[in-house]
VMD Tcl script that draws the C-alpha trace (Angstrom):
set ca {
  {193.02 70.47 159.63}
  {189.37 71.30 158.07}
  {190.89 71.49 154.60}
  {193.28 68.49 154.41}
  {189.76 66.49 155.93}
  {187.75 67.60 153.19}
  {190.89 67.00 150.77}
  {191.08 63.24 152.18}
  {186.86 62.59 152.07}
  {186.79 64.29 148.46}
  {189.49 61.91 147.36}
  {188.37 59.27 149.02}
  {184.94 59.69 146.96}
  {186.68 59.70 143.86}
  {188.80 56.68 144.36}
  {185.84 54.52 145.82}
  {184.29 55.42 142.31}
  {187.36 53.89 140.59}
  {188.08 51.39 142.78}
  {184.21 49.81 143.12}
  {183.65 50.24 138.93}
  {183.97 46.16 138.39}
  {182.38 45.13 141.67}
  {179.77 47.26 141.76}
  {179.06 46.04 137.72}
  {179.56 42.49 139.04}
  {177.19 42.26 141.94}
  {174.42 44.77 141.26}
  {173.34 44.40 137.84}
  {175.81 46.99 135.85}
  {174.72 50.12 138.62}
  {178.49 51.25 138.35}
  {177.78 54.17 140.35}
  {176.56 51.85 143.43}
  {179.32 51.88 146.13}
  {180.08 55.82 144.66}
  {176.56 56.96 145.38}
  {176.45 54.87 149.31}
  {179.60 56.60 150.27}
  {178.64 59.97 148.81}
  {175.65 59.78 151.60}
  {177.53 58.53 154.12}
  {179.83 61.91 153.78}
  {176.73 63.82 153.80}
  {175.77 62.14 156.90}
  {178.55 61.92 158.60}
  {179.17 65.95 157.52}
  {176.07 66.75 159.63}
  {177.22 64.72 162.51}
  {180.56 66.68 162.04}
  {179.04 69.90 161.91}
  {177.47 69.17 164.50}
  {179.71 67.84 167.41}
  {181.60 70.91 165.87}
  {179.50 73.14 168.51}
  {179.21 70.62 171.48}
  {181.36 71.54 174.37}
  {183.99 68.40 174.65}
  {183.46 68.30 178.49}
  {179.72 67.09 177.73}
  {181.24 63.98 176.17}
  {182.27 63.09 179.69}
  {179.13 62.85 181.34}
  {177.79 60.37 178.75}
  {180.90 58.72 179.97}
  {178.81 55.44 181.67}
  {176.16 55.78 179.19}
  {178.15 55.20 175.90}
  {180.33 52.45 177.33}
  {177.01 50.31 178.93}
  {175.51 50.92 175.67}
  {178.73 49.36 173.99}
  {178.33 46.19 176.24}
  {175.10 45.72 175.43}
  {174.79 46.32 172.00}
  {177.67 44.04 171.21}
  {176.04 41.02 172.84}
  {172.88 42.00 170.83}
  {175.25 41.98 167.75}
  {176.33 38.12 168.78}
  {173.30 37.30 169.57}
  {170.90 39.08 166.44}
  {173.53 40.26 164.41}
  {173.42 39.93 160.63}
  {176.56 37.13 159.11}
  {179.00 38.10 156.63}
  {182.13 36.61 155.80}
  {181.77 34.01 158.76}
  {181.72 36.98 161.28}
  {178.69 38.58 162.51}
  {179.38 42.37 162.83}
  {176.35 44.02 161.60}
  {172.64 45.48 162.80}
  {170.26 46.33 160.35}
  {169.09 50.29 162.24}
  {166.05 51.71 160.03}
  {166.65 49.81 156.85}
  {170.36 50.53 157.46}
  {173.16 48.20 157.87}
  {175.54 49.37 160.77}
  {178.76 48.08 162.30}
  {178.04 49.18 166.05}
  {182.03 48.20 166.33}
  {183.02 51.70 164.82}
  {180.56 53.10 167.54}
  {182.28 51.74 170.02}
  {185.87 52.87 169.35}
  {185.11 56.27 170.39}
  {182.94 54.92 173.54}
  {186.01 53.16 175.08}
  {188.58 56.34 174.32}
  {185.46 58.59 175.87}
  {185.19 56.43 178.90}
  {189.48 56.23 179.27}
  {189.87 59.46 179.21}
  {187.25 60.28 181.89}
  {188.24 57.47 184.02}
  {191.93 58.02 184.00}
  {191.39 62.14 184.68}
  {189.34 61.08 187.51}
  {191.95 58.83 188.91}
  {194.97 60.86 188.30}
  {195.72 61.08 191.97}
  {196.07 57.22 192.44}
  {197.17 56.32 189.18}
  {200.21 54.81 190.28}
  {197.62 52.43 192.25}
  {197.69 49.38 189.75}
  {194.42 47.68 191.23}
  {192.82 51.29 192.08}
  {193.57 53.71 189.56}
  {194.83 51.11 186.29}
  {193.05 47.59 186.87}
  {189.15 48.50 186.74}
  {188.79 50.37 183.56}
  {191.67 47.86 181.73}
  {188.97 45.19 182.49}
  {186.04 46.74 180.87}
  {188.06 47.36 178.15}
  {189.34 43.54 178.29}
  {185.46 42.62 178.26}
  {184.48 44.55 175.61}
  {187.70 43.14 173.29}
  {186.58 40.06 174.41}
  {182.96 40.46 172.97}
  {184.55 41.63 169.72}
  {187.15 38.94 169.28}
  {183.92 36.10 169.24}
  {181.98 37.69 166.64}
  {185.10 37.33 165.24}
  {186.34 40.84 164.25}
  {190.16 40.58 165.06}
  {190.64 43.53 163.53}
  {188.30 46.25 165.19}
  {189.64 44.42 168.40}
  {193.39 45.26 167.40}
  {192.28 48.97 167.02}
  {190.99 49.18 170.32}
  {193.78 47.42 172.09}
  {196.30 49.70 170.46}
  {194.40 53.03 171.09}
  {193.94 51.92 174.47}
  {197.15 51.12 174.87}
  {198.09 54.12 174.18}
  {195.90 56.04 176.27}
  {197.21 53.87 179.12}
  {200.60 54.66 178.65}
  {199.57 58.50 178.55}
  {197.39 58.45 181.66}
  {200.72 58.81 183.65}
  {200.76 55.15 185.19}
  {204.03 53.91 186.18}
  {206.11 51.93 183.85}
  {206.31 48.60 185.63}
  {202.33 48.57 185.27}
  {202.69 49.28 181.81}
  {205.15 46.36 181.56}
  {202.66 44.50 183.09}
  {200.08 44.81 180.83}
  {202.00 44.50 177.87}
  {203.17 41.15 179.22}
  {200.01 39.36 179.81}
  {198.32 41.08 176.42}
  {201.07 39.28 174.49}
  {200.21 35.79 176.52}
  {197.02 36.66 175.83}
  {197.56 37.14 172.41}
  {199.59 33.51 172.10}
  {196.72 31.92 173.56}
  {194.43 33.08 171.24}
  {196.38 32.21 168.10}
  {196.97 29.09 169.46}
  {194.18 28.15 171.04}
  {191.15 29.90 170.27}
  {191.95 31.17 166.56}
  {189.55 29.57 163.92}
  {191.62 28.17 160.16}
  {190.30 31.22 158.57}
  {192.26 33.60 161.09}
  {195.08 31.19 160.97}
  {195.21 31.27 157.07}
  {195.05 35.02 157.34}
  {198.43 34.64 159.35}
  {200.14 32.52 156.71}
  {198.88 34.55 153.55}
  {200.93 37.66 155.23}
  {203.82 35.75 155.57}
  {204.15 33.19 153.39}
  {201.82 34.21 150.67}
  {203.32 32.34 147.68}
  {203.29 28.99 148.98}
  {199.49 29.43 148.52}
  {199.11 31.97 146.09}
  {196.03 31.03 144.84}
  {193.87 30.80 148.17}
  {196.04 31.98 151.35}
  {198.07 34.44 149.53}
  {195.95 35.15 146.61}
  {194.76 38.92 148.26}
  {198.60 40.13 149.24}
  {200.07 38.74 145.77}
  {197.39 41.15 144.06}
  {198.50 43.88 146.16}
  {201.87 43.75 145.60}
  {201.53 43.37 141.83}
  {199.42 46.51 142.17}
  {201.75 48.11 143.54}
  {204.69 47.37 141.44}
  {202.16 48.32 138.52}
  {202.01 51.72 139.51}
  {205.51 52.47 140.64}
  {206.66 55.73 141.13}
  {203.96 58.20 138.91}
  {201.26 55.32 138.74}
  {198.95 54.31 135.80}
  {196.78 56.96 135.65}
  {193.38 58.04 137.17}
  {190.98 54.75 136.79}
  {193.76 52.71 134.95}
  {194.21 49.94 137.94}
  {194.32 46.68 136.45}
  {193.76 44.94 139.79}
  {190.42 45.87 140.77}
  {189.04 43.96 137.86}
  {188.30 40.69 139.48}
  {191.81 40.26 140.71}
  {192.21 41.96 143.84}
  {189.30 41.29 146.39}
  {187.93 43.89 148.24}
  {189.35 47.29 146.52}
  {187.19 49.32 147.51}
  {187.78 48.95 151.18}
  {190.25 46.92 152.81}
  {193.08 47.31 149.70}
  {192.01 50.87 148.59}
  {195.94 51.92 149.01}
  {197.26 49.23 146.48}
  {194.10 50.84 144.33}
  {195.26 54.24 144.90}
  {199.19 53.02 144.56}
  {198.33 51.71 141.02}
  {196.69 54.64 139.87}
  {199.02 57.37 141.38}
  {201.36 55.68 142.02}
  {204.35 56.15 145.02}
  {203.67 59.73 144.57}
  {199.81 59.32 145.40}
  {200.31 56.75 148.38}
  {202.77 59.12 150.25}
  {200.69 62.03 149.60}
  {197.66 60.45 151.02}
  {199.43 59.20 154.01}
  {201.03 62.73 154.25}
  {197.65 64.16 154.99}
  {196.49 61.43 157.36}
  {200.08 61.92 159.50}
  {199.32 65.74 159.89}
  {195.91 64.99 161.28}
  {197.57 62.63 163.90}
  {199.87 64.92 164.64}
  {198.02 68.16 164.72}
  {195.41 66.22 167.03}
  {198.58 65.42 169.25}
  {199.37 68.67 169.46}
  {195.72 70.06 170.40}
  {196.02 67.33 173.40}
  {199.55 68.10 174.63}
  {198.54 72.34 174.55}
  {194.98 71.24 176.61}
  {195.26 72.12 180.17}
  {192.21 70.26 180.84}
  {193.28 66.73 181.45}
  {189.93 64.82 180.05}
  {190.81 66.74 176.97}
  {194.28 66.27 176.61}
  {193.50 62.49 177.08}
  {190.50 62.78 174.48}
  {192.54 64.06 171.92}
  {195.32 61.97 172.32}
  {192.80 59.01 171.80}
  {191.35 60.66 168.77}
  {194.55 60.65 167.25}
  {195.53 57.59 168.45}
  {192.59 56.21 166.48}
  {193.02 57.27 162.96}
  {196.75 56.65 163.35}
  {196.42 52.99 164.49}
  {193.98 52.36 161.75}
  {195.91 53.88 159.21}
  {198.89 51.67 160.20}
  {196.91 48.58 160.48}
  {195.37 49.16 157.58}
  {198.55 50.13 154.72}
  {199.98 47.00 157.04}
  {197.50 44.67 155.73}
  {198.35 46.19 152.46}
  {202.30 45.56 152.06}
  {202.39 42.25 154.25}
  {203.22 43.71 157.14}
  {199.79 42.77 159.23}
  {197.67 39.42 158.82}
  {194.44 40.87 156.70}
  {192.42 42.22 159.25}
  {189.60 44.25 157.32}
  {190.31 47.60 158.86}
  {189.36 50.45 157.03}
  {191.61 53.51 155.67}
  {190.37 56.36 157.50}
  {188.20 59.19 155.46}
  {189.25 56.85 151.88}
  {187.54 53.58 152.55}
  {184.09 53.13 151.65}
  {182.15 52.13 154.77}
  {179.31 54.29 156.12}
  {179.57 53.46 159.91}
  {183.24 53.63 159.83}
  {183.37 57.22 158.64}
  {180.23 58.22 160.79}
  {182.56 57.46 163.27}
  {185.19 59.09 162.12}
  {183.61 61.99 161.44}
  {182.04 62.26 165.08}
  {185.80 61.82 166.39}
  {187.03 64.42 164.30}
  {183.53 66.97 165.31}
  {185.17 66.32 168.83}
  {188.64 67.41 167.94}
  {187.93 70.56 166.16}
  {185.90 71.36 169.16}
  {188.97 71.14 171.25}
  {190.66 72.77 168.63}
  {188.25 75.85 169.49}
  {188.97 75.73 172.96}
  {192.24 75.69 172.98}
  {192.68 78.92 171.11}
  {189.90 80.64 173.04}
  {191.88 79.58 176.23}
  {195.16 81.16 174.85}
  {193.26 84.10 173.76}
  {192.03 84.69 177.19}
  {195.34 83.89 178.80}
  {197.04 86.55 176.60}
  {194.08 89.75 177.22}
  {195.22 88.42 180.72}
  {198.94 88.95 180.62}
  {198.66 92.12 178.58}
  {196.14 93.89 181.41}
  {198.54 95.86 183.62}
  {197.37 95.44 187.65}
  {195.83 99.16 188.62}
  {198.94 99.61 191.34}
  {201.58 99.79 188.51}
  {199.69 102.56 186.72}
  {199.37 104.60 189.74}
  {203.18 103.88 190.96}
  {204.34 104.60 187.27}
  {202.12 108.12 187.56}
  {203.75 109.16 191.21}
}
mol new
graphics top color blue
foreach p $ca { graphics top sphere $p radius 0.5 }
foreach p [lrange $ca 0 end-1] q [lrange $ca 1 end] { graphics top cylinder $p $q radius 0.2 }
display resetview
């Protein structure tokens, strides 16, 4: 898991290079290295952080449990209220002389504070307004406090990890249903109701996208023809066509149509190859924890960089309105990866513990009790 992480931030370096060459000439005065040299920090930041929560015990995550989520609340009102605008949405702090998106923060403070609720609760789970209710309201609160700034697309991320965790915390189906039920009346209202015309014409440029093609549909249209550029074997390394001018954003949001030009159907699989055995190994670390905080943490983990990866190559082929979620470990964004990274710090840690406890279990079974040695010797 180690190696095909450092594969994925390595090539994600390299293709933020290639993908950010125009914009970064465009914007900032012909520094073509720009973007290349913010993210190439960012990994050595978010490295340390790795390294770090490498060696931290998991189980200490829990007892920051009301800590990190409080903090959440908080700091996303102070984000609505001081937050710096950017593309009508106000998402960002400025920490130190450093932009951040607390938003990424606070992805891995609702999974922490899931999974210690719901393996606290596990003996009323099947209690909907006990053991389900509480923490699905905190978590409504805090989408609800991401929605407004508006960042649709953080807030799908959340719901869907959550989700997830909910339907793993071993409540009972009709709850689920439930849930699911008023999240998609929810969901109507807010398209409906509460959406602004830029959300709306996100909506029609995913699935209508050439009766505008030159506003609504103007960012898909690119894609595809970046993708249909690059076909099977692609164009070659830093060939795209695309990113110059054409294709907004390639550097973050449409990295994949980027990375589909270049390498092609060949390069796209392979880099969502990697990402699917990260998921999966961090499945299987949670299913083989007999700890159920763990179990739950790594199933949220995974959960994570899954969803985002599907929201993300969604956006990408039409699939998903454009919601301006990241590809994990490719995209450039510094608090996105710190993120990331932290997650993954926590999973390895797991990792660790999971093998120690099997170890242990093993020298166990293997240590014959004292009364067979003497009954085998009489």
């Amino acid at each position: 898991m180690l190696i095909v992480l450092v594969w994925l931030l390595l090539f994600g370096l390299v293709m933020v290079y290639s993908a950010s060459l125009v914009v970064a000439v465009m914007i900032y005065d012909y520094q073509i290295d720009f973007f290349y040299a913010k993210q190439l920090r960012s990994i050595i930041v978010a490295s340390l952080v790795f390294i770090v929560a490498c060696f931290i015990p998991y189980s200490f995550y829990r007892k920051l449990n009301k800590l990190a989520i409080l903090s959440s609340i908080v700091i996303l009102i102070y984000v609505l209220v001081k937050g710096t605008t950017a593309n009508n949405a106000s998402q960002w702090i400025s920490v130190f002389g450093m932009t951040v998106q607390p938003s990424e923060l606070v992805k891995l403070s609702v999974i922490i504070y899931l999974a210690t609720i719901f393996s606290k609760k596990q003996k009323y789970i099947g209690n909907f307004s006990r053991g389900v209710a509480p923490p699905v309201i905190i978590v409504a609160v805090i989408l609800g406090l991401i929605i407004v700034q508006p960042d649709f697309g953080t807030s799908m991320v959340i719901a869907f990890t959550s989700f997830i965790l909910i339907l793993c915390s071993g409540m009972k189906l009709r709850h689920l249903a439930i849930l699911s039920l008023i999240g998609m009346v929810l969901l109507g209202i807010f398209f409906n109701f509460v959406a602004t015309n830029e959300q709306k014409s996100r909506i029609n440029g995913a699935y209508q996208p050439f009766e505008d093609p030159s506003d609504d549909g103007y960012q898909l249209i690119n894609s595809y023809l970046a993708f249909a550029t690059g076909g099977v074997t692609g164009q070659g390394f830093g060939e795209s066509i695309q990113k110059f001018g054409y294709l907004p954003e390639p550097h973050t949001d449409f990295i994949i149509a980027v990375i589909g030009e270049e390498f092609g159907l060949i390069g796209v699989f392979m880099v969502l190859s990697l990402l699917f055995f990260i998921v999966i190994r961090g499945l299987l670390i949670g299913i083989r924890c007999q700890d159920t905080f763990g179990s739950l943490l790594a199933i949220g983990i995974s959960s994570l960089i899954g969803t985002q990866t599907f929201i993300n190559i969604g956006v990408a082929i039409g699939l998903l309105p454009i919601t301006g979620v990241t590809l994990p470990f490719i995209s450039y964004g510094g608090s996105s990866l710190l993120s990331l990274m932290l997650a993954m710090g926590i999973l390895m840690n797991l990792s660790a513990h999971n093998k120690m406890e099997m170890k242990q279990k093993k020298k166990h079974d293997n240590v014959v009790p004292l009364h067979k040695h003497i009954s085998h010797s009489q």
